[in-house]
C-alpha positions in Angstrom: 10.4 50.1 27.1 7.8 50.2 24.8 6.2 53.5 26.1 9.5 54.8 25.7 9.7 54.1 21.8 6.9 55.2 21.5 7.2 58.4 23.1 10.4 58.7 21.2 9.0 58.0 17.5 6.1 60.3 18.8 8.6 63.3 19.5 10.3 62.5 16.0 7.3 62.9 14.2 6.2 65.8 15.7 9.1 67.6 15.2 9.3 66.9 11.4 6.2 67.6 10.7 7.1 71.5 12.6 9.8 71.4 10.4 7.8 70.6 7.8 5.0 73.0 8.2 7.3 76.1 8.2 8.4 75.3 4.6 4.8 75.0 3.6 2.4 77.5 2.7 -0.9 78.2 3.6 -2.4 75.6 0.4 -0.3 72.7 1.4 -1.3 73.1 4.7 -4.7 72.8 4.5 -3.6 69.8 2.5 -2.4 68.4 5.1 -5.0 69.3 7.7 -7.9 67.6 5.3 -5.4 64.6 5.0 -4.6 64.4 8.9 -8.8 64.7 9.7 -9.2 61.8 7.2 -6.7 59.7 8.7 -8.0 60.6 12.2 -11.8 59.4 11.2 -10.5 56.2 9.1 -8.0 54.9 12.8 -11.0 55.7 15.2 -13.0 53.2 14.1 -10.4 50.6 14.3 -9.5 48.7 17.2 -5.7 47.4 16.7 -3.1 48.0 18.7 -1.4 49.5 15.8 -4.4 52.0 14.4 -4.9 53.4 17.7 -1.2 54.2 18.6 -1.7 55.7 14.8 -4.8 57.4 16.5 -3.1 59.2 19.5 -0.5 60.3 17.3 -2.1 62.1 14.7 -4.5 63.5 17.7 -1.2 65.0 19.1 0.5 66.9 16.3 -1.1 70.0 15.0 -2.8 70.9 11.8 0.1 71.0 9.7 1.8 67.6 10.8 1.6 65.4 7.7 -0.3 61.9 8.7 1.6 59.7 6.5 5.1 60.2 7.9 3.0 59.2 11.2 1.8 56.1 9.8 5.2 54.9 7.8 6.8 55.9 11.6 4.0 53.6 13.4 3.8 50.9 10.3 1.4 47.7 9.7 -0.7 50.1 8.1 0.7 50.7 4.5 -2.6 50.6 2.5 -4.4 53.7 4.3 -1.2 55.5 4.1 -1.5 55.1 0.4 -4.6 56.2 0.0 -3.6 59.1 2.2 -1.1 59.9 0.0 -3.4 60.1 -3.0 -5.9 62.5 -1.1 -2.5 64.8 -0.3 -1.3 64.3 -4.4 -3.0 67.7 -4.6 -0.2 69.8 -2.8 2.5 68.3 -4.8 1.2 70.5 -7.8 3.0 73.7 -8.5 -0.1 75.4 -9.6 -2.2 74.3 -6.5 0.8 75.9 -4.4 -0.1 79.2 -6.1 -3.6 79.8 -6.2 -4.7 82.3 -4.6 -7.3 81.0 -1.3 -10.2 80.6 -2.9 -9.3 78.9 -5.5 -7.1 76.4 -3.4 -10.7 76.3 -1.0 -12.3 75.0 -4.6 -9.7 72.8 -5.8 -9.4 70.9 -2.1 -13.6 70.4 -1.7 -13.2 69.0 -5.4 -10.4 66.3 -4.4 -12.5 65.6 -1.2 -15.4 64.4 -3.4 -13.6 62.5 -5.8 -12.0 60.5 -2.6 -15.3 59.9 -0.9 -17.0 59.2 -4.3 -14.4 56.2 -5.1 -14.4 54.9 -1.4 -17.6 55.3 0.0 -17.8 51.6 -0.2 -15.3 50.7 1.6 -16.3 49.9 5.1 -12.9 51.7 6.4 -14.0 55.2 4.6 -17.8 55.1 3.8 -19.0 55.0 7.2 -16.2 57.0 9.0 -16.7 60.3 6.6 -19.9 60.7 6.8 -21.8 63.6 6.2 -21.4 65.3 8.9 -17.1 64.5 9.6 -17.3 66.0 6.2 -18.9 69.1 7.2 -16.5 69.6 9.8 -13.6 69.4 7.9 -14.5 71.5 5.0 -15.4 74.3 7.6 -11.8 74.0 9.1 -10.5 74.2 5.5 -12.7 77.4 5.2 -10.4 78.6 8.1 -7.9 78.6 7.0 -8.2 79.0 2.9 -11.5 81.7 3.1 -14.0 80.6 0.4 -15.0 83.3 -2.8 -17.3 85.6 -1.2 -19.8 84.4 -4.3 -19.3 80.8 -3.1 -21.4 78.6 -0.9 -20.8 76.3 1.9 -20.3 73.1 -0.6 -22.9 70.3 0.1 -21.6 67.5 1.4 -19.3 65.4 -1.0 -22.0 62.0 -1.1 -24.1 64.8 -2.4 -22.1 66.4 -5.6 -22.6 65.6 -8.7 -20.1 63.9 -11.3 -20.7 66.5 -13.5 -18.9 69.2 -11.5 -15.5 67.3 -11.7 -14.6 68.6 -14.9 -15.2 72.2 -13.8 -12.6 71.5 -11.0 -10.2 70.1 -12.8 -10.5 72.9 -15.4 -10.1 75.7 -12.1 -7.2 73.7 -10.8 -5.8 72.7 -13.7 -4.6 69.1 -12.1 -4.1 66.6 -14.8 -6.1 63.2 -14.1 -2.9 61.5 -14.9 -1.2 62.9 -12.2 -4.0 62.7 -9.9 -4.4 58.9 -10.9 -0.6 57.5 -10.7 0.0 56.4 -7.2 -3.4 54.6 -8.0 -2.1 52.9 -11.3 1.1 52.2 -9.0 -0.5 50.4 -6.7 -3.1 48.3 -8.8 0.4 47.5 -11.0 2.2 46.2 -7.5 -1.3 44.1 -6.5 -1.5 42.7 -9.5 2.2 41.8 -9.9 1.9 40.3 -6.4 -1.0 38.5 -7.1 0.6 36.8 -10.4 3.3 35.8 -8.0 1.0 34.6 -5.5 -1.2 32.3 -8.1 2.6 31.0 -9.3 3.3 29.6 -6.4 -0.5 28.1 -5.1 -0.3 26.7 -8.8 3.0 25.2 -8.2 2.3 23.8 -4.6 -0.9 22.2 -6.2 0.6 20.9 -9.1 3.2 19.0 -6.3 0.9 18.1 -4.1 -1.5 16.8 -7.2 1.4 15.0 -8.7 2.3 13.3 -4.9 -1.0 12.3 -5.0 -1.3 10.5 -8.4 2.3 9.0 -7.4 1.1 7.5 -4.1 -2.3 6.4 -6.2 -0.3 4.6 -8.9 1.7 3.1 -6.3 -1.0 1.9 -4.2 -3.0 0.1 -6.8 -0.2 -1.5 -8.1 0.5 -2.9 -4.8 -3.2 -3.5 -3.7 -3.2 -5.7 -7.1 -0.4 -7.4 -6.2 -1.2 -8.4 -2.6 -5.2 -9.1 -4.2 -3.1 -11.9 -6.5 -1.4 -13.4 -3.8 -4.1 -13.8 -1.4 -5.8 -15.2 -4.5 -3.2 -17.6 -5.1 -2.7 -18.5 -1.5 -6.4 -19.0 -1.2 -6.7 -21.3 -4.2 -4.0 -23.3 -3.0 -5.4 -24.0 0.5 -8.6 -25.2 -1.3 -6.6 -27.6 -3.2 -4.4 -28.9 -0.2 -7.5 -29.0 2.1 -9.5 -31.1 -0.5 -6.5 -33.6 -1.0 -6.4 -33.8 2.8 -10.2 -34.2 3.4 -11.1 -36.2 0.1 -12.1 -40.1 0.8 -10.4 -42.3 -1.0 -12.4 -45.7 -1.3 -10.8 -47.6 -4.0 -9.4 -50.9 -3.0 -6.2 -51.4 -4.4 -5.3 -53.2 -7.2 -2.6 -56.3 -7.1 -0.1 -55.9 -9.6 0.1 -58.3 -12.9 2.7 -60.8 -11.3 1.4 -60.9 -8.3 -1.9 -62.2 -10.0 -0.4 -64.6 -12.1 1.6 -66.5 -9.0 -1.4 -66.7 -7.2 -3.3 -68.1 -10.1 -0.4 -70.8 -10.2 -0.8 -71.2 -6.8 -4.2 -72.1 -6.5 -3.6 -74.7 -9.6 -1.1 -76.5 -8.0 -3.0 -77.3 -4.5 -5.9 -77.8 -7.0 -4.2 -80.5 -8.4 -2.9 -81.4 -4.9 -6.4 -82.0 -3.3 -4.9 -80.5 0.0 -4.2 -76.9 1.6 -0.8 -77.8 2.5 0.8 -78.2 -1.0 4.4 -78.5 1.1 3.6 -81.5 2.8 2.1 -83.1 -0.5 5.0 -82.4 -2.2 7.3 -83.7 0.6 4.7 -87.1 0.7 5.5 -87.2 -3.2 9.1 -86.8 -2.5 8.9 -89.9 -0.2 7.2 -92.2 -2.2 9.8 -93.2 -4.7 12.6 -94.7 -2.2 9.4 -97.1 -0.8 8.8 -99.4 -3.9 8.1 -99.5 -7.9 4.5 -100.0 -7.1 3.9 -96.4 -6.1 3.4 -95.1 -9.8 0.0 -95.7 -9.0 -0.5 -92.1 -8.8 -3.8 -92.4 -10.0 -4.5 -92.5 -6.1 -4.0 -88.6 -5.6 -6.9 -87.9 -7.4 -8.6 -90.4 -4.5 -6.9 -87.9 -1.9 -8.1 -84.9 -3.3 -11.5 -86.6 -2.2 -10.5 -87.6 1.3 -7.4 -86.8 3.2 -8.2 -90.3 5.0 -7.6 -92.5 2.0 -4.2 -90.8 1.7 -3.4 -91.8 5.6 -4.6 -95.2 5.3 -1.7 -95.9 3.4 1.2 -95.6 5.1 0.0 -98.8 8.1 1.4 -101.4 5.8 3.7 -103.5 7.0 6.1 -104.0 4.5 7.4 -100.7 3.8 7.8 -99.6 7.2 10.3 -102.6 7.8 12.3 -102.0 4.7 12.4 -98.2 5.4 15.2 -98.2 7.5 17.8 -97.1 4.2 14.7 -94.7 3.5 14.6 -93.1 6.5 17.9 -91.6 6.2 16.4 -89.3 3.1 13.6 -88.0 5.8 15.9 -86.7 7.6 17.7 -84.9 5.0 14.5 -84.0 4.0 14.7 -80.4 4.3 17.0 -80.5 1.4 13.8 -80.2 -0.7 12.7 -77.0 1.2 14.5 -75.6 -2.0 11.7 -76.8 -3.9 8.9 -74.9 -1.8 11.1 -71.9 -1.2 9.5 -70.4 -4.8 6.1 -70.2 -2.6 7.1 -67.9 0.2 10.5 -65.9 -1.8 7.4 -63.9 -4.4 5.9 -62.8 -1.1 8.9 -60.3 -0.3 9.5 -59.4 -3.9 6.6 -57.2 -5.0 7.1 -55.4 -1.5 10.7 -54.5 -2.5 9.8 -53.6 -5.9 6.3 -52.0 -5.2 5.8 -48.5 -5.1 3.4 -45.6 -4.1 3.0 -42.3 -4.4 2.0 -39.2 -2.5 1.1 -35.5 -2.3 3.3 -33.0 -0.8 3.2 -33.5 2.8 2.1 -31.0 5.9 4.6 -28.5 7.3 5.6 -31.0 9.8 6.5 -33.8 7.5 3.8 -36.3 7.6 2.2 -37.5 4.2 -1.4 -38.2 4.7 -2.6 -42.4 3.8 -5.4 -41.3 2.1 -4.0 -39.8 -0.5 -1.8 -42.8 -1.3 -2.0 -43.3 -5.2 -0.4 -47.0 -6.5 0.5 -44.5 -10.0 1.5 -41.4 -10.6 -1.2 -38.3 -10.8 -1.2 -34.6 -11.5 -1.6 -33.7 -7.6 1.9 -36.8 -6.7 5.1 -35.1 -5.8 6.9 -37.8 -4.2 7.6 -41.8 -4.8 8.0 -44.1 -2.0 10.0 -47.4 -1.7 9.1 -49.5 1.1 12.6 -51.5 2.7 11.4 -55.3 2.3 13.3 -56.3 5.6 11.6 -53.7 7.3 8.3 -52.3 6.2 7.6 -49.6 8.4 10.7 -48.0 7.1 10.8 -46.7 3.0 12.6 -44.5 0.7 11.3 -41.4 -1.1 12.2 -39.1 -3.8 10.8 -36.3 -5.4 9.0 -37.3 -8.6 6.4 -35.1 -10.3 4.8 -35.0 -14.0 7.2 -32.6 -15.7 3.9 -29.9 -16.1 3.7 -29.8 -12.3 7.4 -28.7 -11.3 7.0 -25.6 -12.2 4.0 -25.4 -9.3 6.2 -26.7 -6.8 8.7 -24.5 -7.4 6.5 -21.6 -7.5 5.4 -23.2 -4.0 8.5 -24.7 -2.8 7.7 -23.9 0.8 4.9 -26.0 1.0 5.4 -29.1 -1.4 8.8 -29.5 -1.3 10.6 -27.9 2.0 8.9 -29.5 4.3 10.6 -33.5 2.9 14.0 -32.0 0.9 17.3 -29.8 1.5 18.5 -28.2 -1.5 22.4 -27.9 -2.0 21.5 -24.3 -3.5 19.6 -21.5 -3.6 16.2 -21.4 -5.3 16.3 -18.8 -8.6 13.7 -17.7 -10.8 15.7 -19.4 -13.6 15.7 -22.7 -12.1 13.1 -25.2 -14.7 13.8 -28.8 -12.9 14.9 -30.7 -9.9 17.6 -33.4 -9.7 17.7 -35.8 -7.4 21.2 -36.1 -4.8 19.8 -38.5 -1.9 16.7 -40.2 -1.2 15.0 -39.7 1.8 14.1 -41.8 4.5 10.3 -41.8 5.7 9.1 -43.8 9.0 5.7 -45.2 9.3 3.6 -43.9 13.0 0.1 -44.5 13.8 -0.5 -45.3 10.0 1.5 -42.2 8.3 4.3 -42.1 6.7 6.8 -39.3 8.1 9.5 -37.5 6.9 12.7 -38.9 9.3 15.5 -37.7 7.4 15.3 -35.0 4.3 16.0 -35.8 0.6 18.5 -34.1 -0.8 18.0 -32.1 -4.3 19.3 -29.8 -6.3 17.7 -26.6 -8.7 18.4 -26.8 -12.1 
């Protein structure tokens, strides 16, 4: 299929450029014959696809075929047929259509050197009209436009002179101008396109600049962000692990009232002269119903000497018979166990009414001993009541210096989820916590642990 279009589009050309060449004269074909020669050298040194098929075809028309409807038919190769059209500007000239052979001879071997001498650098045109190519063409242009008889074979163009070019134009009388304006054309349209070109690499930079600085912004400010957390979190498990692991050696001081009953206390069996200040006070309690005599209490100081003295007492005779109507009051003698009930009844009081308090407890609930405080301190978040009738079982709630809440809320997850339910949701505008229901802790293996949630609200 392809050999076919091109055989086709080979035929077309071909036959326009016969049609062609019976309309020109003898001037615009050489024209085209220098034009078609060029065209020929510049595609047989390149090895596209494209070029050669460009090749063949100009290889198959005749002299008088014009090479650039060949390479607009063929295409991909816009740029040569350009400058092919500028090397052919000469035929479009009404005086160069009527010069007289010579002349015409002249004025193409002038537009020859001006090509060569403004492409010779080009690796497309320098090295493919050389010298000799040159040569060659010039003497086919001698064919068919015969040179003044006065005139010489022309060196070849790399060898002219600048100096000759006005001569030429002056002989031909071709404007530069109109020699120059597919030229000016062109560099216009490259330049335009090359404007448009930097627009859009100069927008598609600024975007992809401007991405950039977004994403940029975007990850420092998050990069900080997670840097302050970490920081936070870090800080905290330092102060958490050295409430956990710091040893806590102070003995525990008795409270004021608890002092003062013991101080009584030890007065009384003082005074007494025995350990068992119940029985003494019972022996006291039976002396009066025995006789008058008794007020002789000047003896108790004997017994606080000897506890024999005191039992030596009781074997007389007399008493014992006329104790019968006494004896009755021994027996009801536990009605003065009111009288040492005051000893035992402090015992359970300062256990109901003592308190503790302690640091926020792990994740699982358990509040570690050694961090037990008798008063409140900055790191205390919850106070504990121990149940008198029970003492492995106490009430908490939370209680905290009013400077610390805000840190538990800040770190509610870990000081204060872990022992209480909230009835709502945490806010940032939440300052306080009330209290709803205590909680109920259980003592294990020496720990206190949470058994059933307080319950608080945010405020």
């Amino acid at each position: 299929m392809n050999l076919l279009q091109c055989t086709f589009r080979t035929t077309v050309v071909l036959l326009a450029s016969a049609s062609l060449s019976f309309a020109q004269n003898t001037n615009q074909a050489a024209v085209d014959t220098l034009t078609k020669d060029v065209a020929i050298a510049v595609f047989a040194k390149i090895s596209q696809p494209k070029a050669q098929e460009i090749y063949a075809q100009l290889l198959a028309c005749d002299d008088g075929c014009d090479p650039q409807q060949v390479i607009r038919g063929v295409g991909s190769w816009d740029q040569v047929g350009a400058k092919m059209q500028e090397l052919s500007e000469l035929k479009n000239t009404a005086r160069f259509v009527s010069l007289p052979p010579e002349e015409a001879n002249a004025a193409i071997r002038k537009q020859l050197a001006m090509f060569y001498a403004k492409y010779k650098t080009d690796q497309n045109y320098g090295k493919p009209l050389s010298p000799d190519v040159q040569a060659r063409m010039l003497a086919k242009i001698d064919a068919l436009l015969p040179p003044a008889e006065t005139s010489q074979t022309a060196p070849p163009a790399d060898k002219t002179t600048t100096a000759s070019q006005p001569t030429g134009e002056e002989e031909t009388g071709i404007s530069p101008a109109a020699l120059q304006l597919s030229q000016l054309e062109r560099q216009t349209k490259e330049a335009q396109e090359k404007q448009l070109w930097m627009l859009l690499l100069g927008a598609v930079g600024g975007l992809i600049v401007g991405a950039g600085a977004v994403y940029l912004l975007a990850y420092r400010g998050a990069k900080t962000e997670v840097d302050r957390l970490i920081s936070e979190n870090r800080q905290l498990s330092k102060e958490n692990d050295g409430l956990r692991h710091k040893p806590v050696n102070e003995t525990r001081k008795p409270q004021g009232d608890l002092v003062q009953k013991a101080s009584a206390f030890d007065a009384i069996t003082a005074e007494l002269g025995t350990n068992n200040p119940l029985a003494a006070i019972r022996q006291l309690k039976s002396q009066p119903g025995s006789a008058d005599s008794s007020p002789a209490p000047k003896v108790i100081p004997r017994a606080r000497q000897s506890e024999s003295i005191v039992e030596s007492t009781p074997p007389r005779p007399t008493p014992v018979q006329k104790q019968p109507v006494a004896v009755p009051p021994l027996s009801p003698a536990p009605v003065p166990a009111p009288v040492a009930a005051p000893s035992p009844a402090p015992t359970p009081t300062p256990v109901r009414s003592a308190v503790f308090y302690f640091p926020p407890p792990d994740p699982n609930g358990q509040f570690d001993s050694q961090h037990k405080a008798d008063t409140l301190s900055p790191e205390s978040a919850y106070r504990f009541s121990i149940d008198a009738n029970n003492p492995s079982i106490a009430t908490f709630r939370f209680e905290a210096e009013p400077g610390r809440v805000a840190r538990f809320l800040t770190y509610r997850n870990y000081m204060i989820e872990p022992a209480c339910d909230s009835e709502n949701s945490y806010m940032t505008s939440h300052t306080r916590i009330t209290m709803r229901r205590d909680g109920e802790a259980v003592l294990e293996n020496g720990s206190w642990r949470v058994k059933n949630k307080a319950l608080i609200r945010y405020e």
